[in-house]
Each structure stands twice: as structure tokens, then as C-alpha cells.
C-alpha positions, 0 to 999 in steps of 0.5 A: 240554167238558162237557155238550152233547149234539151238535156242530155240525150235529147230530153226535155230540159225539166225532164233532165232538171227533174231527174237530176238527183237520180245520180246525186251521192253527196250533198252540193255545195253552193257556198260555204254555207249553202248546200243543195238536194237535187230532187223534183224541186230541190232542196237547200240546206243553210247552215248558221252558228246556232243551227240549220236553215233548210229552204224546201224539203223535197219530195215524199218518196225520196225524204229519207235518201234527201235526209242521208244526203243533207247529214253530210253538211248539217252544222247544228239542230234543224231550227227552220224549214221553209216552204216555198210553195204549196206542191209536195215536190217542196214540202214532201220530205217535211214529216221525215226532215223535221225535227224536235223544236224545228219550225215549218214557215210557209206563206199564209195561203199554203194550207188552202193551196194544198186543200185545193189539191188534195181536193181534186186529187183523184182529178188531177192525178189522172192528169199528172199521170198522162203527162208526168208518168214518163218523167217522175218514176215513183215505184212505191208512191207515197202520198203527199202529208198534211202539213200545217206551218207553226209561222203563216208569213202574211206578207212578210217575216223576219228572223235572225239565226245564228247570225244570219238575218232572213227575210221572207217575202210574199210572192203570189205571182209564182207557180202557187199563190203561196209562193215565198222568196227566201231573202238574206240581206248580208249575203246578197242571196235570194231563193226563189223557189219555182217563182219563175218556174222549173228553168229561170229566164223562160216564158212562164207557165201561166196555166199548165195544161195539167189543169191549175188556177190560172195564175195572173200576169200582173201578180207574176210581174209584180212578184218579179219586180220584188226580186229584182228590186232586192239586188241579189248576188247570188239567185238560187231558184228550184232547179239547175245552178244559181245564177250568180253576179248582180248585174247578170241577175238583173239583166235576166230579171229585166228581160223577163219583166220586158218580155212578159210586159211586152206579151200581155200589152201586144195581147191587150192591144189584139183584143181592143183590135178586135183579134179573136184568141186563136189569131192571138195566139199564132201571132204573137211573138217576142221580139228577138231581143226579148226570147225566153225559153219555152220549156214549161210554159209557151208564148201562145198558152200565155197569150190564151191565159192572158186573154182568158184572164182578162175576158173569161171563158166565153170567147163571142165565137159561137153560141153553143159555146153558152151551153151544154151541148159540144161540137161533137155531138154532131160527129155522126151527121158530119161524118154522114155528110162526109161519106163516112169516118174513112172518107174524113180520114182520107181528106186528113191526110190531104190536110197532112201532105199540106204539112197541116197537122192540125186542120187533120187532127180536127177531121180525125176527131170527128171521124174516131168520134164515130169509129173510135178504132177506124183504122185509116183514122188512126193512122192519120192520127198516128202521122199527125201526132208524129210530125207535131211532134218533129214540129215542137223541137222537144223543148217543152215538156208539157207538150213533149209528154202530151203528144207521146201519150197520145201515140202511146194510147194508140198503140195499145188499142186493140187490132 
């Protein structure tokens, strides 16, 4: 799927992608001999003469119904399963899936990947809650297993099934660095996970605000032109419908290597410029010959990621930046300054009928950084919020759901 802005009833597109398995009762069919799981990430069943194939395993709390689904195409015992990447959206359903003699094949830094999540996890589950709790209903949720590969792919792994040749590829330039692509010479067909993230030709999500190892630009280049230079038929990514035709896949291809080329040199040549980040990130834009969608990642977060990647976290703005006191500890004395909480939120909604909801949420934090619960102050919030969100054209999610739960935490305070 490539380049809508919204699912059906308005819905951010990887809201729709997401919950697209939600109304699946039989098994997709791809090809004569590849069948799909709609789930979170989906989930792809190859068959061969001797045994099956399944690229991905989905998520834990919907293994056993993705196990009912994929008995309506299986040819043979499970021999392989590959894991794209190392978030239970793809290996969830192993435990349930596997069976005896089944091989799980995962790129070498799989198991660091996961120990990395697993390790923050009360941290980024708080995160994923606030922007993921409308979109991924779980009732009883199930947490993500320990999975330990029998084949860690160090660059490269090859092997025959049933007449079928499989060439696994290191990609760490995808949305884990334990991205894996799924390459089958003799049918022209690549899998690629959520290398290119959750919607194929969109601007890449280089570091989700759900907070993640911000992934390299050049890594994601480079593991793009992996794929591009393989020539495939037929693209099946993790969400959506393959994208099919050589020349059409190489187009896409070659539009998004141009456009994120494009990104990091303009992003480059701000910085040699002398352009701060946030003058970078309202001014950079894509050529028109060269737009992606902005469903999961968006052009000003990538040129932020980019800059970040390439010059670390002090940005030469200010020197409190080098320690351990922030702006807001100063809420009180500007609010003092000001004639009060109320008085910052009455020049907010100035900022606001300026159509400047931004410069109001700044005037706002400091003023609820006094009086969390000044009631001018959050209703200036409430419009600020409102319009940005009219502003963002719900497209992306991140930002869709971000800007929801904020007017959803309104709501529920007290008064």
C-alpha cells in the first residue's frame, strides 16, 4: 500500500494496517504458494514439497487464532521459521507455531534486540500505552516469550527447501538492527519485513517517539539498496498488499533511496550553514518529485534524528543544556513575571487567535508548570491541542494518538 493518507473512517493508515486481521476469517493468498496472516505485523506461510516456510510469527495474543487461519493452507510439517526482526509483533506466536523439528532462523543481534526491550520494559510499555492503547486492543495481554533462534544469520544464510532456495540477508538499517530480508531467487520474491516500516514508499520512522535506538540514515540507505539491487518481482512487506512488477518495485525503491539521499545531504548542508535543528526541521522539505508518505515517521523527525545522529545530543543552544537543572525550574519566577498562571494563559490565546498553537503550548507549560489544574490554562491547552491536531491531517499515528491522549488526560483531570 503506498500512498493514502487515511483508512476507512478516517483512521490513521497504520491504525487501519494494524487492526486489518481483526475481520480476517481464511488465510490470504498471495501466490499459489504464499499465503498471509493479517495481524500487527503480518505473518507469511510458504509452502514447498517437503514442508513449510513461515516468514514472521505474529503477535502472542493472537497465536493460537493465526495458527487456526495458517492450518487452512499448511502443504507439510513446519521446517523454518523466519523472524524478520526482533519486536513480538513478528516473533509473538513462535511458542504457539513452532513445532517439533521446526527451525527458528533470526539475524544474529535478535536476542540483544529483545534483552534491550525486555530491559526497559516497564519504561517503554508506559510509552506504548499512551500512544498505542487506542489502536492495539489487547483484553488479556500476553507477554512477549523468550526466543533463542537455532540459526543466528551473520550476514548471510542460505538453504533449499523442498525445491525452494532461500537467501536470507542482514538488513540493520530497518526498524530493529536485526532486520532480516527474505530473498527467493527463482521466484523473484523478497520479503522484507518492516525494513521500510509499517506503509512501503513513506518517509521513514528513524527514531519513534515512543522512544528507541535511533536508527542510522546510511544503515537504512544501505539496506535499502540491498533490496533494490536484488531485482525482485514481487515485494511483500509487513503490512498491506505486496507491491508487484519489477519495474514498479524499482521505481519505489529508487524514490525512496532519492528522497532520503535528498534529506540527509539538505540536512547536512543546514548544519555546515550554520542552521540550528529547529530552523532545519521547519524548513526542510522534499522536492515534489520526491514526497513519501508520512504515516509512521515525518520529515521534520528525520532531519532531527539525522542532525542528532550526526552531532549528539548538545545542540550549542544554551548552556543549561550541559546540566541537570531544566527550563522549567524557572515556571514560578516567569509566571511571577508574568502577573501570574492566568495572565500566561490569556496571552496563549492570543498566540492561539495568531493561529500559533505552538508558541501557546510553550506559555501553557510554564503556566500548568505552576497550577497544574488553572483552568484558563487548560482550556487554552484543550484549543492548542484541538487545532494541531486539525493541522496534522491525521495521517501519522504517532502523532495522531500523542495529541489524543494529551486531550484525553485533560479530560479526566478533576473539575
Amino acid at each position: 500500500m503506498t500512498g493514502t493518507a487515511a483508512g476507512p473512517g478516517g483512521q490513521p493508515l497504520v491504525a487501519a494496517l494494524v487492526g486489518e486481521g481483526r475481520a480476517q476469517t481464511t488465510l490470504t493468498a498471495v501466490a499459489d504458494f504464499i499465503h498471509m496472516v493479517k495481524d500487527i505485523s503480518n505473518a507469511y506461510l510458504v509452502t514447498t514439497r517437503d514442508g513449510d516456510v513461515l516468514v514472521n510469527a505474529g503477535f502472542m495474543d493472537t497465536a493460537e487464532r493465526n495458527r487456526s487461519l495458517l492450518a487452512g493452507g499448511r502443504a507439510g510439517p513446519l521446517r523454518s521459521i523466519i523472524i524478520t526482526q526482533g519486536h513480538p509483533d513478528h516473533y509473538g506466536g513462535v511458542p504457539v507455531l513452532r513445532e517439533a523439528g521446526t527451525q527458528v532462523i533470526a539475524e544474529r543481534r535478535f536476542v540483544e534486540t529483545c534483552r534491550h526491550f525486555q530491559q526497559l520494559q516497564p519504561y517503554f510499555g508506559r510509552r506504548s500505552a499512551k500512544l498505542w492503547g487506542g489502536t492495539i486492543r489487547r483484553s488479556a495481554p500476553v507477554p512477549p516469550p523468550e526466543v533463542v533462534p537455532d540459526i543466528a544469520v551473520d550476514g548471510r544464510h542460505e538453504f533449499e527447501q523442498g525445491g525452494r532456495r532461500f537467501e536470507l540477508i542482514s538488513t540493520p538499517g530497518g526498524e530493529s538492527p536485526c532486520s532480516l530480508v527474505v530473498w527467493m531467487p527463482a521466484e523473484r520474491v523478497v520479503f522484507t519485513g518492516n525494513l521500510f516500516g509499517p506503509v512501503f514508499r513513506s518517509m521513514p520512522n528513524l527514531c519513534t517517539i515512543r522512544g528507541d535506538k535511533p536508527r542510522s540514515v546510511q544503515r537504512y540507505l544501505d539496506s535499502l539498496d540491498r533490496v533494490r539491487q536484488l531485482g525482485a518481482e514481487l515485494l511483500i512487506t509487513g503490512h498491506g498488499e505486496p507491491i508487484r512488477g519489477v519495474a514498479e518495485i524499482r521505481a519505489d525503491l529508487d524514490r525512496m533511496h532519492a528522497a532520503v539521499s535528498w534529506l540527509r545531504d539538505a540536512v547536512v548542508a543546514g548544519m555546515n550553514a550554520g542552521k540550528d535543528v529547529h530552523t532545519l526541521m521547519r524548513e526542510v522539505r522534499l522536492p515534489d518529485a520526491l514526497v513519501l508518505g508520512e504515516h509512521h515517521g515525518k520529515i521534520s523527525w528525520a532531519v532531527r534524528t539525522i542532525w542528532e545522529e550526526y552531532s549528539g545530543w548538545f545542540h550549542y543552544d544554551s548552556t543549561t543544556s550541559l546540566y541537570a537543572v531544566p527550563r522549567s525550574a524557572v515556571d514560578t519566577d516567569l509566571a511571577e513575571l508574568a502577573g501570574g498562571a492566568q495572565a500566561l494563559a490569556g496571552r496563549a490565546r492570543l498566540k492561539l487567535d495568531q493561529g500559533r498553537p505552538l508558541e501557546a503550548l510553550h506559555l501553557i507549560d510554564i503556566a500548568l508548570g505552576v497550577e497544574p489544574a488553572q483552568p484558563q490554562a487548560l482550556a487554552a491547552k484543550k484549543a492548542a491541542l484541538e487545532l494541531l491536531l486539525q493541522q496534522s491531517g491525521g495521517t501519522n499515528l504517532s502523532e495522531v494518538m500523542w495529541l489524543k491522549s494529551e486531550l484525553s488526560a485533560i479530560g479526566k483531570l478533576p473539575g
